[in-house]
ROKE-184248 format. One record per residue (C-alpha): residue number from 1; residue in one letter; x, y, z. Coordinates in Angstrom, 1 decimal. Each point is the difference from the previous one (the first is absolute). Layout:
# residues N
+-----+------+--------+--------+--------+
:  nr : rest :   east :  north :     up :
+-----+------+--------+--------+--------+
: NUM :    a :      X :      Y :      Z :
...
+-----+------+--------+--------+--------+
This chain:
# residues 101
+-----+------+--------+--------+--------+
:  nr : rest :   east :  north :     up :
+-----+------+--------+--------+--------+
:   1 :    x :   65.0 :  109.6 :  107.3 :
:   2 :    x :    1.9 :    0.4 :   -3.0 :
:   3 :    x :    1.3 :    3.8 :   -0.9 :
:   4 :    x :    0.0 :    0.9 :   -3.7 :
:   5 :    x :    2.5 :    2.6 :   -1.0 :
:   6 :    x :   -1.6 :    1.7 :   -3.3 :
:   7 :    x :    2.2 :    1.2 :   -2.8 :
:   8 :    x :   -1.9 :    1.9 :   -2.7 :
:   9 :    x :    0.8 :    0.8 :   -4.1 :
:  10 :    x :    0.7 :    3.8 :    0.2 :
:  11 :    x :    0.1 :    1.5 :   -3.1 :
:  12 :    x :    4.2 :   -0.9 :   -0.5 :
:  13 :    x :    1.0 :   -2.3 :    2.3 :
:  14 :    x :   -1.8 :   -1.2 :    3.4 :
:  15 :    x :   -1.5 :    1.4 :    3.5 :
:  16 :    x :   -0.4 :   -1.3 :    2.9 :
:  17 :    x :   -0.7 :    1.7 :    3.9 :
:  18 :    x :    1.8 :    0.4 :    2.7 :
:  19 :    x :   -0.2 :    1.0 :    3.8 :
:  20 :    x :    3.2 :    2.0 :    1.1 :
:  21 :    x :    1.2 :   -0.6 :    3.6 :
:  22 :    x :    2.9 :    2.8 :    1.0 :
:  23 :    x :    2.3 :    0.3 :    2.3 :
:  24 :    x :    0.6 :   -3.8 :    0.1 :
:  25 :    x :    2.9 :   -2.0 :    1.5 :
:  26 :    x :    0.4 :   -1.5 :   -3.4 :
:  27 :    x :   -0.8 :    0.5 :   -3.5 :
:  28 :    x :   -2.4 :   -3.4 :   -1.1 :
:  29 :    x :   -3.0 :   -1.3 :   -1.6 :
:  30 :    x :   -2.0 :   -0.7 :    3.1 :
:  31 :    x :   -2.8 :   -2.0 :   -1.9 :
:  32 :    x :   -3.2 :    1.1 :   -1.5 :
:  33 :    x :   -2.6 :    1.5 :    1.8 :
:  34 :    x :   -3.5 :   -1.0 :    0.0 :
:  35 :    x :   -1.3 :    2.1 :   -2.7 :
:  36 :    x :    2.9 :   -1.4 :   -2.5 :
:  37 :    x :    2.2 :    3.0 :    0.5 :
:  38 :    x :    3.8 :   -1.3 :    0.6 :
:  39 :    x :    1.4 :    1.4 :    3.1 :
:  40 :    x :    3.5 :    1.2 :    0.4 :
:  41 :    x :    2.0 :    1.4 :    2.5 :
:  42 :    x :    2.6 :    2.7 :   -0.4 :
:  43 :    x :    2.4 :    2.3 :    2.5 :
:  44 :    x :   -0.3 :    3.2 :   -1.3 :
:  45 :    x :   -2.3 :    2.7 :    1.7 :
:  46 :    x :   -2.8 :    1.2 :   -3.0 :
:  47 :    x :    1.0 :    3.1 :    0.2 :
:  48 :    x :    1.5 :    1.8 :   -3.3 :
:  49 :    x :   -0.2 :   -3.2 :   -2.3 :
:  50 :    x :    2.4 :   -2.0 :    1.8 :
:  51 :    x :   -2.0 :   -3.0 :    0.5 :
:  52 :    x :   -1.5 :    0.5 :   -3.2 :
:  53 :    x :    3.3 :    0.0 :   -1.6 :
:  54 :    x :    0.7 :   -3.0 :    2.2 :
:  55 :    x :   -3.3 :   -2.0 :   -1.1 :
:  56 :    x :    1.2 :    0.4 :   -3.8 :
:  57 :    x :    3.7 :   -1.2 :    0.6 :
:  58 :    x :   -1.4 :   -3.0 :    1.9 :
:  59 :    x :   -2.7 :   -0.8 :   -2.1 :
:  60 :    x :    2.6 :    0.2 :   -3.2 :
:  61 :    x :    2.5 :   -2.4 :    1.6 :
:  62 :    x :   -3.0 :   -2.3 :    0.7 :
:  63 :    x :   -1.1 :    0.2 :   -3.4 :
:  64 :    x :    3.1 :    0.0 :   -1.8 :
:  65 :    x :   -0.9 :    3.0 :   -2.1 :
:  66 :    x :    1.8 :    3.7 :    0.1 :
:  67 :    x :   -1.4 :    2.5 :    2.5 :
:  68 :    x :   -1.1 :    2.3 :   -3.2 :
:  69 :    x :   -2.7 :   -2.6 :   -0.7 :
:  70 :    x :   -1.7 :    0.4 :    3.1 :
:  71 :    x :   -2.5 :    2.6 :    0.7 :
:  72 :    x :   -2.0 :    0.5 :    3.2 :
:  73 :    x :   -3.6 :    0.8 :   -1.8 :
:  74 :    x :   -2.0 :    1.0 :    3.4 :
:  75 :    x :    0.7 :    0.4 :    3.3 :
:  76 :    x :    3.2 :    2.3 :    0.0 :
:  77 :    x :   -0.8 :    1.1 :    3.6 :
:  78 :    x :   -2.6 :   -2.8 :    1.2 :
:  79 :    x :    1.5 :   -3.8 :    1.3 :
:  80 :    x :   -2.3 :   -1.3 :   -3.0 :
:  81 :    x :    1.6 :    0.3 :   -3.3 :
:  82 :    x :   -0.6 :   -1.3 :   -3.5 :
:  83 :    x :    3.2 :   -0.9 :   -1.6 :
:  84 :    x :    1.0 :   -0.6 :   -3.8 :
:  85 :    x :    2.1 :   -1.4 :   -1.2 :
:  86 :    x :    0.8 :    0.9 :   -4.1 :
:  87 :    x :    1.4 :   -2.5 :   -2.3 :
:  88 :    x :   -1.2 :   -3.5 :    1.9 :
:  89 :    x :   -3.0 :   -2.2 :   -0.3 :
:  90 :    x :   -1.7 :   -1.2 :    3.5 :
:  91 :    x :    1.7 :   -3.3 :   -0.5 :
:  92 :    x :    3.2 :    1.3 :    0.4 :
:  93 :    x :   -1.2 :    1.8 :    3.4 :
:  94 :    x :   -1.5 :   -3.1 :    1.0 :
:  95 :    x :    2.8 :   -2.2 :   -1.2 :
:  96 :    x :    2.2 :    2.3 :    2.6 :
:  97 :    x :   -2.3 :   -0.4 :    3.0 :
:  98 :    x :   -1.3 :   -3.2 :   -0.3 :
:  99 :    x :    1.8 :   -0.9 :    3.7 :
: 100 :    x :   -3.0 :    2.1 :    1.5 :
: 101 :    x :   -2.3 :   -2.2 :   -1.2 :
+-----+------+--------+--------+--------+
């Protein structure tokens, strides 16, 4: 069964969800789970915003886009987070990720 990772139009730029895994052995996109959220993996603990901060430095060298234009919408404290990501159309998120296909 095929896996379909959703990106959205937000409002001014695109959003997409994720499922945080913490306290990894390595930082990674681990696929996309079955509900279209992309998984990733990350080494710090969640505690005080360190994997947080983590997800966003990650997710901006994924992307090619500066840290400042991503924005975790939901989920500060959950696994399941909404990210956005200001200033780029879902093609350029999916023209990033299109390995995980």
């Amino acid at each position: 069964m095929t896996r379909e990772f959703r990106i959205t139009d937000a409002q001014h730029g695109a959003a997409f969800t994720v499922r945080v895994i913490t306290r990894a052995d390595r930082v990674e996109i681990a696929g996309i789970q079955d509900d279209g959220s992309l998984k990733i993996r990350l080494t710090e603990s969640p505690g005080e915003g360190r994997a947080n901060a983590q997800l966003i430095e990650f997710l901006a060298g994924v992307l090619e886009v500066e840290p400042e234009q991503i924005a975790i919408v939901a989920g500060h404290d959950k696994s399941n987070k909404i990210i956005s990501v200001e200033g780029v159309p879902p093609a350029w998120i999916e023209q990033r990720l299109a390995h995980l296909r």
